[in-house]
BALOBA-1460 file (C-alpha; in Angstrom, 3 decimals):
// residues 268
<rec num="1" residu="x" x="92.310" y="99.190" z="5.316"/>
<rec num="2" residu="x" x="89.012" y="97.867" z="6.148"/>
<rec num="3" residu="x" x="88.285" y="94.458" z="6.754"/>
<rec num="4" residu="x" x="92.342" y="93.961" z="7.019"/>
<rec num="5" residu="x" x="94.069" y="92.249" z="10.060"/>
<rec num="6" residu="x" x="97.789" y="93.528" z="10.306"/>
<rec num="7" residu="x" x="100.603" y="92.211" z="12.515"/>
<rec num="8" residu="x" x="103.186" y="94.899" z="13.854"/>
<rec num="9" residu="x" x="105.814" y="94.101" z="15.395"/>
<rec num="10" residu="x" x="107.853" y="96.754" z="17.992"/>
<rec num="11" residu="x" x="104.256" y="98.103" z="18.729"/>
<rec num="12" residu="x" x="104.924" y="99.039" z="22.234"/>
<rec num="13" residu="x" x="106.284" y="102.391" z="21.151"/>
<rec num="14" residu="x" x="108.265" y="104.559" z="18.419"/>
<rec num="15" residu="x" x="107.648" y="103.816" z="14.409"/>
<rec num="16" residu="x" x="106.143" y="100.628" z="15.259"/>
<rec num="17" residu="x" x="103.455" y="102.091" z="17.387"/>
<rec num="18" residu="x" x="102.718" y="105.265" z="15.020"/>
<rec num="19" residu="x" x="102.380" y="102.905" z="12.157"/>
<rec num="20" residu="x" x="100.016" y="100.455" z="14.400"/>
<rec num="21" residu="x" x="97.983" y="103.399" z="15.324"/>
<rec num="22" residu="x" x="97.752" y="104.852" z="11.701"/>
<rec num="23" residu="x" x="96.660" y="101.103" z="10.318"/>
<rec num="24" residu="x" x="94.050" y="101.291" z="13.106"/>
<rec num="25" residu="x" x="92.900" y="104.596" z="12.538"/>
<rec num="26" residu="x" x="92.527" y="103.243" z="8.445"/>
<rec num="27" residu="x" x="90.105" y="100.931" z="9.823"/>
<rec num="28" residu="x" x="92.776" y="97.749" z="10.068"/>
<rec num="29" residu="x" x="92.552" y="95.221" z="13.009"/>
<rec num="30" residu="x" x="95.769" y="95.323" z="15.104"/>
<rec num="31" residu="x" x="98.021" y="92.753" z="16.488"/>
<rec num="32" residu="x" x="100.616" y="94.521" z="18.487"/>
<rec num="33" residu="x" x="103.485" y="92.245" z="19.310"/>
<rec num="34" residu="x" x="106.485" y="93.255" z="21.705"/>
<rec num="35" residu="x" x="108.154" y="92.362" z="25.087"/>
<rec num="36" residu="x" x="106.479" y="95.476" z="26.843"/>
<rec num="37" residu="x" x="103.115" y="94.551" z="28.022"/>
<rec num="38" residu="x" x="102.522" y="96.662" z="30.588"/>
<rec num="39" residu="x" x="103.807" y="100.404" z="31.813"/>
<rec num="40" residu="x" x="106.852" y="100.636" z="33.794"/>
<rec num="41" residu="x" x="108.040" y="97.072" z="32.502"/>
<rec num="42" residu="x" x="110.959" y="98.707" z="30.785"/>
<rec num="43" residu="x" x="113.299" y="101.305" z="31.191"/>
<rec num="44" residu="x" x="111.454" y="103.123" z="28.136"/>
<rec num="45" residu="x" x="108.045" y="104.758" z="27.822"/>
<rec num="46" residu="x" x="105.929" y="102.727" z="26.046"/>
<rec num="47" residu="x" x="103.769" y="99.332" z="26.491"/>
<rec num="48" residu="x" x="101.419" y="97.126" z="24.630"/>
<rec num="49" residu="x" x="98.162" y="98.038" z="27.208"/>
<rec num="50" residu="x" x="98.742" y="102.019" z="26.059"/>
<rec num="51" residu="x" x="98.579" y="101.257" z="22.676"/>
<rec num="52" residu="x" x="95.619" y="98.801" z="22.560"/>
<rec num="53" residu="x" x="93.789" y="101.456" z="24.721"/>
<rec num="54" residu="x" x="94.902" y="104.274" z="22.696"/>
<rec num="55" residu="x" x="93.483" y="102.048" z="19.685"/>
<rec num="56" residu="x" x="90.212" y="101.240" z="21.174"/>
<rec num="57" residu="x" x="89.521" y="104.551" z="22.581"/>
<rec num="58" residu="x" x="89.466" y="106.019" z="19.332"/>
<rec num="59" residu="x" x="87.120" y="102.788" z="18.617"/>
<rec num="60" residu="x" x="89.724" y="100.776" z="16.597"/>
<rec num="61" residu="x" x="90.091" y="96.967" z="17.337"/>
<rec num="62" residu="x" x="93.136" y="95.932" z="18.655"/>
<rec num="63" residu="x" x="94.771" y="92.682" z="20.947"/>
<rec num="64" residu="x" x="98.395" y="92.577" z="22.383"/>
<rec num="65" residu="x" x="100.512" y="89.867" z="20.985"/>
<rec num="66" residu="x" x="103.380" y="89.648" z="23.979"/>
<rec num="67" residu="x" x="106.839" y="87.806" z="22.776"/>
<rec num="68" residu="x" x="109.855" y="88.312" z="22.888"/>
<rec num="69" residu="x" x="111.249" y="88.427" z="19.391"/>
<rec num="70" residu="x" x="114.780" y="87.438" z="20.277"/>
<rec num="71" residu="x" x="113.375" y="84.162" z="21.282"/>
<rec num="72" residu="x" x="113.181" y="81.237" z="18.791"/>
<rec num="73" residu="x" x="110.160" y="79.336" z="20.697"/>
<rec num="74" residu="x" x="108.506" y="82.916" z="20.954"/>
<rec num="75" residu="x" x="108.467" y="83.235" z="17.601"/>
<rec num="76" residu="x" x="106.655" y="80.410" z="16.587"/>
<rec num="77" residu="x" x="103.514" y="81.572" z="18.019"/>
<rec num="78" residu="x" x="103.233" y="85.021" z="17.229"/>
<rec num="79" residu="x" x="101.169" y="84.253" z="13.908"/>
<rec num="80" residu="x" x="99.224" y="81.395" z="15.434"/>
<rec num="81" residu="x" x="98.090" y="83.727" z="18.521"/>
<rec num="82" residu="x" x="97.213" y="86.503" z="16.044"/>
<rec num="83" residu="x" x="94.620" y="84.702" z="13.943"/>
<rec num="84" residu="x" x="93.518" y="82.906" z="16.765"/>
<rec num="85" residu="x" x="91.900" y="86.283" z="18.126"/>
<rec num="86" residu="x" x="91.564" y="88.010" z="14.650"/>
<rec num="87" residu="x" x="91.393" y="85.840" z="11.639"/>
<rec num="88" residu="x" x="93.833" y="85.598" z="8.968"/>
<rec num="89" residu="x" x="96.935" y="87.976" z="9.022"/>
<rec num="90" residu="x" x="96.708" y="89.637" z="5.783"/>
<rec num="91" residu="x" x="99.486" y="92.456" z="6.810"/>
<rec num="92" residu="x" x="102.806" y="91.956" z="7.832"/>
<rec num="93" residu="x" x="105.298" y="94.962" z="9.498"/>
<rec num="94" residu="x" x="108.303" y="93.558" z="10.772"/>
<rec num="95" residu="x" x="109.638" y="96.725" z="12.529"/>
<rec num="96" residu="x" x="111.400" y="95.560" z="15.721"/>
<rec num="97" residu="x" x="114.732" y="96.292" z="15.990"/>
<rec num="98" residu="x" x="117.847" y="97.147" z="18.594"/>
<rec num="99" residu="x" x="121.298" y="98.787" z="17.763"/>
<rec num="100" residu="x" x="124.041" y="98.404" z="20.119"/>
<rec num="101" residu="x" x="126.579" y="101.320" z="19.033"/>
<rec num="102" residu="x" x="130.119" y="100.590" z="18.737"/>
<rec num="103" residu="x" x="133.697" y="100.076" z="16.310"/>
<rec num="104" residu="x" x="132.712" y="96.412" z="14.565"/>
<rec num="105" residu="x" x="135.443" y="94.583" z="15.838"/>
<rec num="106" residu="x" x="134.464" y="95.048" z="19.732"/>
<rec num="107" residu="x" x="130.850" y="94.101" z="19.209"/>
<rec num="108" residu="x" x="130.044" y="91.709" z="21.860"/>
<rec num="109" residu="x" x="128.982" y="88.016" z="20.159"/>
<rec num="110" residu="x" x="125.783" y="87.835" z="22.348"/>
<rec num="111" residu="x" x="124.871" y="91.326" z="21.483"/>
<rec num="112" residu="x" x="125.498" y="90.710" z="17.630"/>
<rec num="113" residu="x" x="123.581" y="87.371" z="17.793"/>
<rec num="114" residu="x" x="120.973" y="89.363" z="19.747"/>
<rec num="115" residu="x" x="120.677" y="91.982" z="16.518"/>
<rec num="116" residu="x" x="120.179" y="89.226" z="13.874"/>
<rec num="117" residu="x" x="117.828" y="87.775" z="15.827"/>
<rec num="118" residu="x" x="115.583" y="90.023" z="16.186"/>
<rec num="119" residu="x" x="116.126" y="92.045" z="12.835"/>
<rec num="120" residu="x" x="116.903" y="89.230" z="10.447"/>
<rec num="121" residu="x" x="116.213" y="85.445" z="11.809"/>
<rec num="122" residu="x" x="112.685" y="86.815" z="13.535"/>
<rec num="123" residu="x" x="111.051" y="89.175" z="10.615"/>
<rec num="124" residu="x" x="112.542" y="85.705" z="8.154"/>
<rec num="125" residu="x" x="110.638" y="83.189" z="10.259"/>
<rec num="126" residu="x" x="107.369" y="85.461" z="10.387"/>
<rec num="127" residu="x" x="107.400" y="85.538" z="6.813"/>
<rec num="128" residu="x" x="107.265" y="82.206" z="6.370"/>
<rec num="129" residu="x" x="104.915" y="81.491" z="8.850"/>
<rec num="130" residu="x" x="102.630" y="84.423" z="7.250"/>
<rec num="131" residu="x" x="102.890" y="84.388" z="3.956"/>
<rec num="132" residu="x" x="101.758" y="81.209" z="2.526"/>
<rec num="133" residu="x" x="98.430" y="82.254" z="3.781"/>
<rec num="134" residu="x" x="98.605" y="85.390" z="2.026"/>
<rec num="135" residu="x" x="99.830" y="83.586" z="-1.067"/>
<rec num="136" residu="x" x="96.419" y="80.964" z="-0.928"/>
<rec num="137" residu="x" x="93.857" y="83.698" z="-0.267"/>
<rec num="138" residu="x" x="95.323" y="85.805" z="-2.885"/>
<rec num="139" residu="x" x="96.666" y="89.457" z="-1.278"/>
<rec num="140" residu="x" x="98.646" y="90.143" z="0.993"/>
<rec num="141" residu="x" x="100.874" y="92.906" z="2.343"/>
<rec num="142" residu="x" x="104.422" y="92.796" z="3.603"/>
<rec num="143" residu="x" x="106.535" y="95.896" z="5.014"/>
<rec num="144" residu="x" x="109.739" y="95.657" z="6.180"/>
<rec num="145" residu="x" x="111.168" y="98.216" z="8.429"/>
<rec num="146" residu="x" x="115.393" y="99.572" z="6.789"/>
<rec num="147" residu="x" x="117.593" y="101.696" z="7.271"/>
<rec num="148" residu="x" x="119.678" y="103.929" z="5.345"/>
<rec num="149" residu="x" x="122.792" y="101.943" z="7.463"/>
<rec num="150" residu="x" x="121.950" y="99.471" z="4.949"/>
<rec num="151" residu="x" x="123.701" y="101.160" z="2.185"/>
<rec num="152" residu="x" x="127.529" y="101.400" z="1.608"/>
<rec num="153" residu="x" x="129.080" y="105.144" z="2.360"/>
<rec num="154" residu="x" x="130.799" y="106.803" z="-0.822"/>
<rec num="155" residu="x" x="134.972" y="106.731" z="-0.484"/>
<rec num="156" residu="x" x="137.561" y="106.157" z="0.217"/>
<rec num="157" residu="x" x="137.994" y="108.865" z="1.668"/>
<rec num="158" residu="x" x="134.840" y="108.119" z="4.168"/>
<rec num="159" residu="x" x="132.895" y="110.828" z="5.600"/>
<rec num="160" residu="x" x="132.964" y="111.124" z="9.831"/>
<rec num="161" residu="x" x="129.474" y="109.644" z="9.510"/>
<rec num="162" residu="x" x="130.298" y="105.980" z="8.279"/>
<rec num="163" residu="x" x="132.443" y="105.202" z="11.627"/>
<rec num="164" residu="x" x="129.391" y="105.970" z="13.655"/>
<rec num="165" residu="x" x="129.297" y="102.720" z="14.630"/>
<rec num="166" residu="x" x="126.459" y="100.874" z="13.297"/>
<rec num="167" residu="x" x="128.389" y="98.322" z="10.892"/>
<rec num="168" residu="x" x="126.535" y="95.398" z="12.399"/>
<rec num="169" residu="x" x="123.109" y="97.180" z="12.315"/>
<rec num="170" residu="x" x="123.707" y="97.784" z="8.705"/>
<rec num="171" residu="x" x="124.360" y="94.695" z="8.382"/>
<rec num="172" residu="x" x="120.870" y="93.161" z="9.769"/>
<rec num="173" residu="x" x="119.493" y="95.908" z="7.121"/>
<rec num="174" residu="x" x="120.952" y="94.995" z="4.003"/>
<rec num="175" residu="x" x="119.700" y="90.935" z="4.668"/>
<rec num="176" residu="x" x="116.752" y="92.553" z="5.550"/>
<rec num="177" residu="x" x="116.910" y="94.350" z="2.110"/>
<rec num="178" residu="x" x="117.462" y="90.994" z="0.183"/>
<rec num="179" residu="x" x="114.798" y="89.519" z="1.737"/>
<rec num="180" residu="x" x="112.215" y="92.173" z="0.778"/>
<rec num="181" residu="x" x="113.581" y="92.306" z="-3.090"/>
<rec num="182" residu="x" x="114.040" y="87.876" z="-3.302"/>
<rec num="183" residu="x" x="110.778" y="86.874" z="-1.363"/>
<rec num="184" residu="x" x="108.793" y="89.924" z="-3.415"/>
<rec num="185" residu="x" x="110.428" y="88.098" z="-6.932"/>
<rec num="186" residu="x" x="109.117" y="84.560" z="-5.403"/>
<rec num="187" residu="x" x="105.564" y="85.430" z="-4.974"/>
<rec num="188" residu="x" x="105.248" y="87.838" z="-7.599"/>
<rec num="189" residu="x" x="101.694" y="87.424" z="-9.431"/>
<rec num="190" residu="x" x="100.343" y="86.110" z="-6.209"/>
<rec num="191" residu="x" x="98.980" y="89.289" z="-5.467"/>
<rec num="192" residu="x" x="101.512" y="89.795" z="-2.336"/>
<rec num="193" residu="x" x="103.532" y="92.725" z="-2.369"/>
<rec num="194" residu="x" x="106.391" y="92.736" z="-0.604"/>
<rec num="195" residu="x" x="108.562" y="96.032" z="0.181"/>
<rec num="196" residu="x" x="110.942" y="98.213" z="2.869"/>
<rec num="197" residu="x" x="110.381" y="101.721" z="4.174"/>
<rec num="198" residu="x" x="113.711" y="103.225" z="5.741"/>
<rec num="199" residu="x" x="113.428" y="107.021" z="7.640"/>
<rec num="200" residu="x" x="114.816" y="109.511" z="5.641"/>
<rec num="201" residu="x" x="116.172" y="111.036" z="8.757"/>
<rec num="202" residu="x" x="116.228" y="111.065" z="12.555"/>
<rec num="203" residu="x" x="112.976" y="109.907" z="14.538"/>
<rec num="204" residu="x" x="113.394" y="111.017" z="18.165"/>
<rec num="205" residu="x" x="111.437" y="107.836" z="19.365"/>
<rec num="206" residu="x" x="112.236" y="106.391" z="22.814"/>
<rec num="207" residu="x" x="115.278" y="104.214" z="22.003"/>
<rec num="208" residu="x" x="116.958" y="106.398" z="19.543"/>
<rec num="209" residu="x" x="116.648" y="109.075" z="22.627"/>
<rec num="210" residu="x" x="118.396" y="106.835" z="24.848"/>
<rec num="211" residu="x" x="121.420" y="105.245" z="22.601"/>
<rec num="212" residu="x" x="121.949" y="106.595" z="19.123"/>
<rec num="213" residu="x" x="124.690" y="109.226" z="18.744"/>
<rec num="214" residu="x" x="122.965" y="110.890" z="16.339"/>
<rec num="215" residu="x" x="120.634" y="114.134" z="17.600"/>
<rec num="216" residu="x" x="118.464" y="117.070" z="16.330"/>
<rec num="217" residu="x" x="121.721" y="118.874" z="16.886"/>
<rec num="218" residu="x" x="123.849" y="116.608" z="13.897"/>
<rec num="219" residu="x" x="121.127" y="115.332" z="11.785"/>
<rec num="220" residu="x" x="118.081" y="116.283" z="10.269"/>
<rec num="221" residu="x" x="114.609" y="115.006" z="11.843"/>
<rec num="222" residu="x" x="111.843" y="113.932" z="9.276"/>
<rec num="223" residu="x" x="107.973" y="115.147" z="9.921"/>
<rec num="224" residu="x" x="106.714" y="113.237" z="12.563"/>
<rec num="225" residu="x" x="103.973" y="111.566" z="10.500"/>
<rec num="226" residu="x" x="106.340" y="110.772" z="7.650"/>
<rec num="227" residu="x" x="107.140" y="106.676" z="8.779"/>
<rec num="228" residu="x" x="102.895" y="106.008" z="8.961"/>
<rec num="229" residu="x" x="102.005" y="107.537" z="6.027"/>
<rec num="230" residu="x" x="104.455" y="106.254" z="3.899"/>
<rec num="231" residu="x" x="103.644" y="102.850" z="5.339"/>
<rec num="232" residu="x" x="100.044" y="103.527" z="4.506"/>
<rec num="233" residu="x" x="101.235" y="104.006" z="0.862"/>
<rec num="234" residu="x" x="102.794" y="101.134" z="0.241"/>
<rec num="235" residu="x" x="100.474" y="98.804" z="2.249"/>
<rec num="236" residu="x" x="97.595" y="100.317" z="0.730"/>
<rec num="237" residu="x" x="98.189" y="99.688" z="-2.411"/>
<rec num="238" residu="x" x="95.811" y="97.251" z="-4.602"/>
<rec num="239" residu="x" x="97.316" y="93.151" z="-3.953"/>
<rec num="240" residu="x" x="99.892" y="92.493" z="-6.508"/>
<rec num="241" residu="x" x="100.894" y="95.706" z="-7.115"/>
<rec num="242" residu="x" x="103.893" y="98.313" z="-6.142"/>
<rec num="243" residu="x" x="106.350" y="95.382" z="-4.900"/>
<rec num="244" residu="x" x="110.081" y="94.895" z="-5.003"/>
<rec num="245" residu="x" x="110.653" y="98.687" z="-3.306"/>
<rec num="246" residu="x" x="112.764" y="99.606" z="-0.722"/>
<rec num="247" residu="x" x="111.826" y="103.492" z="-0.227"/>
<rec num="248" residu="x" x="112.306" y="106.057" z="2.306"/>
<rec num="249" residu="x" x="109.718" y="107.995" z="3.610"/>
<rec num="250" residu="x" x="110.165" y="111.625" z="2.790"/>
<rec num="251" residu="x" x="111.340" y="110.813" z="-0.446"/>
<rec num="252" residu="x" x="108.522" y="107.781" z="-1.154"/>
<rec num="253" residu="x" x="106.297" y="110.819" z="0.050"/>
<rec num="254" residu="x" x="107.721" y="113.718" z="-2.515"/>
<rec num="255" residu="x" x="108.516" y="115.866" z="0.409"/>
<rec num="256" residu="x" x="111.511" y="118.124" z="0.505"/>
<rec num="257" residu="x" x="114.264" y="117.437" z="3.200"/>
<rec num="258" residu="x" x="117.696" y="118.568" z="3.825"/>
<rec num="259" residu="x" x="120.739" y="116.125" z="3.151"/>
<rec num="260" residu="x" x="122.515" y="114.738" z="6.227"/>
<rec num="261" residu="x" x="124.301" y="112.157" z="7.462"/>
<rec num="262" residu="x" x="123.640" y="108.485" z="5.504"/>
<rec num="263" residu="x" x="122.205" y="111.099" z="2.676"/>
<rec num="264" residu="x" x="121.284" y="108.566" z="-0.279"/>
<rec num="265" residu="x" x="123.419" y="111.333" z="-2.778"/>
<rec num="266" residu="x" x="126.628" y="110.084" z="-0.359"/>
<rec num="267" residu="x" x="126.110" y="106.447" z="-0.563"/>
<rec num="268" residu="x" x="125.246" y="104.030" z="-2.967"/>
């Protein structure tokens, strides 16, 4: 990834940071963009100023991009900022996400406004602010960040798992599916590939640790490098090529893993 200049979003910790610091360590510029700035800002480990020095230390480029993603105004400068201190944005992860657990029908409004916001409306925007650059200079790279929850669960009858309560996250997923397979069918031949990487099972980053129900204990946890280097893959591939995918890492990455709950074999 020489010579590339990718914008991560959700780079203050979990997938979004291991991908940022994989990118990095591939030789890409970084432009880490999330809420966090500094440590002991949130409740979670995790900030922008670790990661950038993590980066640099190991003498990568990097430059925080602070925003906060569920803001509209935010938004609109996140791309702007990033060339303005890097050049042209060539690589696009939209990664950030939240999932407020729960039956659908007792989902707040402000917290379901607050999850398409941030997982649908935000990585849209980006996108569109991005992209059209990619499309003129002719490459470009677009990964965005699913979920199995995306999918529909096999049944009636349903299996425990698919009342865990992430209808609404789902949700956010599957637009974020169409998005990847519609925008990669608009610029296809442009030499922008456009795709979605999903974890084929649990990652024990900081906010799954805090909220999800799910643990080592009921599901099975993927290799700890599996999220970077199947984002590698699929961003490193040649402009205009290997588009239109949404994959999951163990299974993009021909590894073996156990079925569990939100198993692809049980949904469809």
């Amino acid at each position: 990834m020489d010579g590339r200049v990718a914008l991560v979003t959700g780079a203050s910790r979990g997938i979004g940071q291991y991908i940022a610091e994989r990118f990095a360590a591939e030789g890409a510029a970084l432009a880490l963009v999330a809420r966090t700035v500094t440590p002991g800002a949130s409740a979670l480990p995790g900030s922008l100023e670790e990661v950038v020095e993590r980066i640099r230390a190991k003498g990568g480029r990097a430059e925080a991009v602070p925003a906060d993603l569920t803001d509209p105004a935010d938004v609109e400068t996140i791309v702007e900022r990033a060339e303005a201190t890097l050049g042209p944005v060539d690589t696009l992860v939209n990664n950030a996400g939240v999932n407020f657990y729960g039956p659908a029908l007792e989902i707040p409004p402000r917290r379901y406004a607050l999850m398409f916001q941030m997982m649908v409306h935000t990585p849209f925007r980006l996108c569109q602010l991005a992209v059209p650059g990619m499309v003129e200079r002719g490459r470009g790279w677009v990964l965005n960040i699913t979920s199995k929850q995306a999918r529909h669960p096999l049944g009636p009858p349903y299996p425990d798992w698919a009342s865990d309560g992430c209808t609404p996250y789902g949700m956010c997923k599957a637009a974020l599916d169409r998005l990847t397979t519609g925008l990669a069918a608009e610029v296809h031949g442009s030499g922008v590939n456009v795709n979605a990487l999903g974890t084929s099972g649990l990652v024990m980053t900081p906010g799954v640790a805090v909220v999800s129900p799910h643990t080592p204990d009921t599901a099975p946890v993927e290799d700890d490098d599996a999220m970077a280097t199947a984002a590698l893959e699929l961003c490193g591939a040649p402009p205009g090529t290997g588009t239109g995918r949404i994959g999951y890492s163990m299974e993009l990455l021909g590894r073996p893993f156990p079925e569990g709950p939100w198993s692809l074999a049980a949904t469809f």
